[in-house]
Backbone as numpy.savetxt, mean C-alpha at the origin, in Angstrom:
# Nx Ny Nz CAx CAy CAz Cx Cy Cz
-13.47 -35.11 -0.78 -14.32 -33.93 -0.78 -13.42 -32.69 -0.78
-13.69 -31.58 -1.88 -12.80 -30.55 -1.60 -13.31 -29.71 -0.65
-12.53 -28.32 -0.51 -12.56 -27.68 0.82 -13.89 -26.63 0.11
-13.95 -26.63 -0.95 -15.70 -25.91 -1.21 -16.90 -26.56 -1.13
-16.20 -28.12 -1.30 -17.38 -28.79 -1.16 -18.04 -28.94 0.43
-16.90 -28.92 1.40 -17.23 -28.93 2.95 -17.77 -27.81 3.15
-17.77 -26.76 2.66 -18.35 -25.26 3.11 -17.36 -24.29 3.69
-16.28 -24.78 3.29 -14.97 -23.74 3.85 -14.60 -22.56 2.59
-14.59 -21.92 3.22 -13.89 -20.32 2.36 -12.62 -20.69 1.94
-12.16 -20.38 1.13 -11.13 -20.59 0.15 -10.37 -19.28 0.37
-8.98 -19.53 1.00 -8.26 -17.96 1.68 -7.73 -17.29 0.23
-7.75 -16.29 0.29 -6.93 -15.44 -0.90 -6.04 -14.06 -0.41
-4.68 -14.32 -0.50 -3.99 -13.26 0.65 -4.64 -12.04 0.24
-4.50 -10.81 1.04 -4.52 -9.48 0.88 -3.09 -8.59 0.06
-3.49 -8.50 -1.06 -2.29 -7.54 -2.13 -1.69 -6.29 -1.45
-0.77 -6.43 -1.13 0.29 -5.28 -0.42 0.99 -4.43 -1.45
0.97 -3.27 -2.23 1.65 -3.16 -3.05 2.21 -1.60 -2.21
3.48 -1.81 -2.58 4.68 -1.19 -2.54 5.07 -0.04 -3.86
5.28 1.09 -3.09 5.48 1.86 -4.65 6.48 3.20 -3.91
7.60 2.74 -4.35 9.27 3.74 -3.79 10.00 3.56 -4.73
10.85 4.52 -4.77 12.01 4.73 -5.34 13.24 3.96 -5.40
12.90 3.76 -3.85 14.27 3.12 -2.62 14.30 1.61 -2.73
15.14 0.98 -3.16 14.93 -0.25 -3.40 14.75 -0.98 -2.05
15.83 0.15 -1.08 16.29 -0.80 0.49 14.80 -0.67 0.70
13.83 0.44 0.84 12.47 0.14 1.51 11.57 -1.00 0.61
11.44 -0.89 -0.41 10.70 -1.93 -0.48 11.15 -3.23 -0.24
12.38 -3.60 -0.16 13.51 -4.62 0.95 12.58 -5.23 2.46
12.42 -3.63 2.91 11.89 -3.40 3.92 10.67 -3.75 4.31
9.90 -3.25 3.61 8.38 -3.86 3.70 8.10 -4.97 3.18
8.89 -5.24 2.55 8.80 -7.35 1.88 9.20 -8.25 3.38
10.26 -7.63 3.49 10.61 -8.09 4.86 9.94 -8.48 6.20
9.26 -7.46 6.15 8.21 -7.23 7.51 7.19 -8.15 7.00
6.41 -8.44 5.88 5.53 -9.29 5.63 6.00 -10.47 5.16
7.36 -11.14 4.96 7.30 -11.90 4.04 6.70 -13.38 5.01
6.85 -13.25 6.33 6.59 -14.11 7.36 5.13 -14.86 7.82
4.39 -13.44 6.70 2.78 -13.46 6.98 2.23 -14.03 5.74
1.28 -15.21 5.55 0.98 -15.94 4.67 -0.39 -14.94 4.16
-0.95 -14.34 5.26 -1.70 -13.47 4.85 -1.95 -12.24 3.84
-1.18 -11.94 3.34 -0.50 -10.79 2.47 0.77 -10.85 1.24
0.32 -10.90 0.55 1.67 -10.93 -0.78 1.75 -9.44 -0.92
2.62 -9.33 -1.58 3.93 -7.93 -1.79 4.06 -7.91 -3.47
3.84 -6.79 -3.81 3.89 -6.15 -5.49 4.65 -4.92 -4.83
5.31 -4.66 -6.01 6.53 -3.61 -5.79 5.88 -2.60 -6.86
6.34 -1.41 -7.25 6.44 -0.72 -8.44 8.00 0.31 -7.78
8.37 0.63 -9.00 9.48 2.04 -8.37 9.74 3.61 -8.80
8.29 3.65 -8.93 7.73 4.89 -9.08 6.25 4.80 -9.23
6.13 5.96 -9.74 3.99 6.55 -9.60 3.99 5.92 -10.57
4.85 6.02 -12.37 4.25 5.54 -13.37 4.23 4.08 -13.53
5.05 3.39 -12.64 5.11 1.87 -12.72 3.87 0.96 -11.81
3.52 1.64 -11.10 2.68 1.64 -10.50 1.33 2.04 -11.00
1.05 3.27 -11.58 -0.23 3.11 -12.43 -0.51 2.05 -13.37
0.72 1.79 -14.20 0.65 0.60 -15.11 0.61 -0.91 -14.42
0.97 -1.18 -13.27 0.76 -2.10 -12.38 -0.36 -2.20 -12.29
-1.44 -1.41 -11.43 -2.21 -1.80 -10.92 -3.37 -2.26 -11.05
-3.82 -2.34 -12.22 -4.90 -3.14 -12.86 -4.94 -4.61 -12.81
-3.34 -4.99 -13.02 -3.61 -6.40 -13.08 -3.12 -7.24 -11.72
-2.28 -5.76 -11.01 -2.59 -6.81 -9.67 -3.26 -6.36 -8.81
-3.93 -5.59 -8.87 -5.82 -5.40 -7.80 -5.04 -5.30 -6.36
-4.22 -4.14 -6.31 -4.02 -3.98 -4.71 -4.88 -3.97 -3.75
-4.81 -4.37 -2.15 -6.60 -3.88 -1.54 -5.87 -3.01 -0.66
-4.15 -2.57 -0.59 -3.78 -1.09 0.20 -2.57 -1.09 -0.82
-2.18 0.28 -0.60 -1.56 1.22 -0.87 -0.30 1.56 -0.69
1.11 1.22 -0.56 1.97 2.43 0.63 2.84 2.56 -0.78
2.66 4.43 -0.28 3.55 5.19 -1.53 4.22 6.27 -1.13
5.16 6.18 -1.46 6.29 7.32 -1.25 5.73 8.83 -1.84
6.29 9.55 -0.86 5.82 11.08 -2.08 6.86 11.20 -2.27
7.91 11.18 -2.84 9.05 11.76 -3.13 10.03 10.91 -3.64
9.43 10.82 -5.56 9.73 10.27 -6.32 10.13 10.89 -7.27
11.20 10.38 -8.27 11.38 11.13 -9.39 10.36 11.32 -10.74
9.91 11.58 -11.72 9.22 12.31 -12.40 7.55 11.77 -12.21
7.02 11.28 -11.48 5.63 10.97 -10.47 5.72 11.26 -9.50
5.58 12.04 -8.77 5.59 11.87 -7.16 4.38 11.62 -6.46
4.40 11.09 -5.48 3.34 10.34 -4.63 1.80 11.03 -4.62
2.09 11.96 -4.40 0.56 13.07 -3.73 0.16 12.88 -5.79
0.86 13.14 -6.64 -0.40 13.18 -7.96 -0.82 11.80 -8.25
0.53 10.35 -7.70 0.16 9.43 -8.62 -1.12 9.10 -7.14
-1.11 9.75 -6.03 -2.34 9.54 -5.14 -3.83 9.53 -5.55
-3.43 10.90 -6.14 -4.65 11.18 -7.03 -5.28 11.00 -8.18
-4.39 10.46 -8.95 -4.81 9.52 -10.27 -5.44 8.41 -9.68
-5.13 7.53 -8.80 -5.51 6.60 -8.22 -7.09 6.57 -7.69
-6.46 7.21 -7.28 -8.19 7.82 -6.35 -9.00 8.35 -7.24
-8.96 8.61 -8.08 -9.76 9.52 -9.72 -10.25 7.72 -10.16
-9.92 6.96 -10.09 -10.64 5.95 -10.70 -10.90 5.13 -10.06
-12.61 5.16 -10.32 -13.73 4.36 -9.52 -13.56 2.88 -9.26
-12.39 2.14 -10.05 -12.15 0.86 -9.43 -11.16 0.97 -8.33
-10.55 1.91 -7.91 -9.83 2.13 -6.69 -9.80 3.41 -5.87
-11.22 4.16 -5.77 -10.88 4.99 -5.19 -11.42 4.57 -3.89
-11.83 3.54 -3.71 -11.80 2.87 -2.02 -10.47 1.89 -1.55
-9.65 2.38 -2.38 -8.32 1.14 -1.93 -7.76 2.04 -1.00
-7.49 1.71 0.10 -6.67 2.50 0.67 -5.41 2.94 0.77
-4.99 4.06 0.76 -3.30 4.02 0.34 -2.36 5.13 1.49
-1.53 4.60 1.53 -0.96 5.28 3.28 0.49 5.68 2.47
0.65 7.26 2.77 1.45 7.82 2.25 2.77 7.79 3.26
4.09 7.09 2.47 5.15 7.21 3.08 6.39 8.61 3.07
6.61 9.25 4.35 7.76 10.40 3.66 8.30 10.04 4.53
9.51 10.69 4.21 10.59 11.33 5.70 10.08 12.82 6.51
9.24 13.36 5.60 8.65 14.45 6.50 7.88 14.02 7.13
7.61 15.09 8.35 6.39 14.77 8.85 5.50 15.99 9.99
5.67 16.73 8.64 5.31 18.26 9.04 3.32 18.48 8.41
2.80 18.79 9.56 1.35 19.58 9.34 0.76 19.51 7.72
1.47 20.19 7.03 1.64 20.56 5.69 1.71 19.14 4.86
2.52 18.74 5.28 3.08 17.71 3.86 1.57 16.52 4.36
1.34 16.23 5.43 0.04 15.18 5.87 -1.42 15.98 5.41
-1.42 17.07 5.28 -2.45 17.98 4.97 -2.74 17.71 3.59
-1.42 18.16 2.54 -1.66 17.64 1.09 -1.81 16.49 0.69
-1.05 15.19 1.68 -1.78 13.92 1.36 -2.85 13.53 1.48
-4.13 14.03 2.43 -5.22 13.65 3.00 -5.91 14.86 1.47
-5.59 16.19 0.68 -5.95 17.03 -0.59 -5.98 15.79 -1.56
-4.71 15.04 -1.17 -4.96 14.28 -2.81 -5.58 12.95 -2.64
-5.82 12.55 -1.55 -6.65 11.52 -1.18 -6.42 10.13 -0.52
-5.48 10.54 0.41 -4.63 9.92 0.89 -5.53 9.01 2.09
-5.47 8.11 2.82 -5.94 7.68 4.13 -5.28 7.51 5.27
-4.00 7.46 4.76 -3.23 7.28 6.39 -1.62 7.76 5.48
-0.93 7.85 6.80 0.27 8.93 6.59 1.44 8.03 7.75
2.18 7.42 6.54 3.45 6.93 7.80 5.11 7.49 7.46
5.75 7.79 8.50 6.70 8.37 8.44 7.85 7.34 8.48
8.79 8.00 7.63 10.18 7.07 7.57 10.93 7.31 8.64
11.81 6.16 9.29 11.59 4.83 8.80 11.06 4.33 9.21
10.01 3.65 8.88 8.92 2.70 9.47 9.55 1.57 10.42
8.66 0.77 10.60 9.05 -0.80 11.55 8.05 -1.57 11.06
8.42 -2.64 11.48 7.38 -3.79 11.76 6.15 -3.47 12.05
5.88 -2.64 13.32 4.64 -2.51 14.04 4.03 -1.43 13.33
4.86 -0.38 12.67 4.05 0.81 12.18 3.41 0.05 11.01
4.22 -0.97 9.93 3.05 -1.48 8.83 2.17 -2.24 9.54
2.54 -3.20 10.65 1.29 -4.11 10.89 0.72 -3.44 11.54
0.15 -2.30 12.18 -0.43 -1.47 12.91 -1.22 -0.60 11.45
-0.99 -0.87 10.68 -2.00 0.06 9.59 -2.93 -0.94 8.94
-2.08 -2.30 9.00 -2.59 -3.70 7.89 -3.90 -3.93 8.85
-3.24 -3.74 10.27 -4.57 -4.13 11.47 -5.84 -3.25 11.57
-5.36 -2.06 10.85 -6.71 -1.03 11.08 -7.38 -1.32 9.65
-6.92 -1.71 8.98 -8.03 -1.71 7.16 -8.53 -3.62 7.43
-7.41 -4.07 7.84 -7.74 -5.65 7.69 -7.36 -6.44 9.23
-8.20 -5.77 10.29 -8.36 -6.38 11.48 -8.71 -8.36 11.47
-9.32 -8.66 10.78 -9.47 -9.89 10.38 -8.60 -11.09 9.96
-7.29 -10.05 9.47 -5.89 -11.29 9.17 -4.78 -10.78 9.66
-5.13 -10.03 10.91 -3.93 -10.22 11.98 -4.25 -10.49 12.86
């Protein structure tokens, strides 16, 4: 008997996609999840690799650098969010700033959450836990 035929849900991880410049961070955040069966990891290394990404791998969050070379984070935020198949994905803007201002224009371009470099362990699983309380 398969596991649909018993009445069991069939798991399908949650799409983590990654979108930096920095190769060491996305290093970084592969890292922190690679332990969790719950979540797979898509990279891009910029806004435009990432727009062209994301159709075919259906992220269900976000984490993007603003401070990229010829995309930077806050517009490719907002392209994102401009289209109705993802403007409920959530996407958590990564800087090294972390001034009033710069969290102000991420939340303008449509940002949902705002994490500062350098992250940890607990700061991504502490964001994965607030959108997807259910697979941590």
């Amino acid at each position: 008997m398969s596991e649909k035929e018993e009445g069991r849900v069939e798991f399908k991880p949650k799409v983590v996609m990654v979108v930096d410049d920095s190769p060491t961070m996305i290093k970084t955040a592969k890292l922190f999840l690679k332990d969790n069966s719950k979540f797979s990891v898509c990279a891009a290394n910029n806004g435009y690799e990432a727009l062209a990404m994301i159709v075919k791998a259906k992220p269900d969050i976000i984490f993007l650098d603003i401070i990229m070379d010829s995309l930077n984070g806050y517009d490719t935020c907002h392209i994102i969010k401009s289209n109705p198949l993802f403007s409920s994905t959530p996407i958590v803007m990564l800087s090294s700033k972390d001034s009033p201002f710069d969290k102000a224009k991420g939340k303008m371009m449509g940002c949902d959450d705002y994490l500062t470099k350098p992250f940890n362990k607990e700061s991504i699983t502490g964001v994965l836990e607030k959108y997807f309380p259910e697979f941590l």
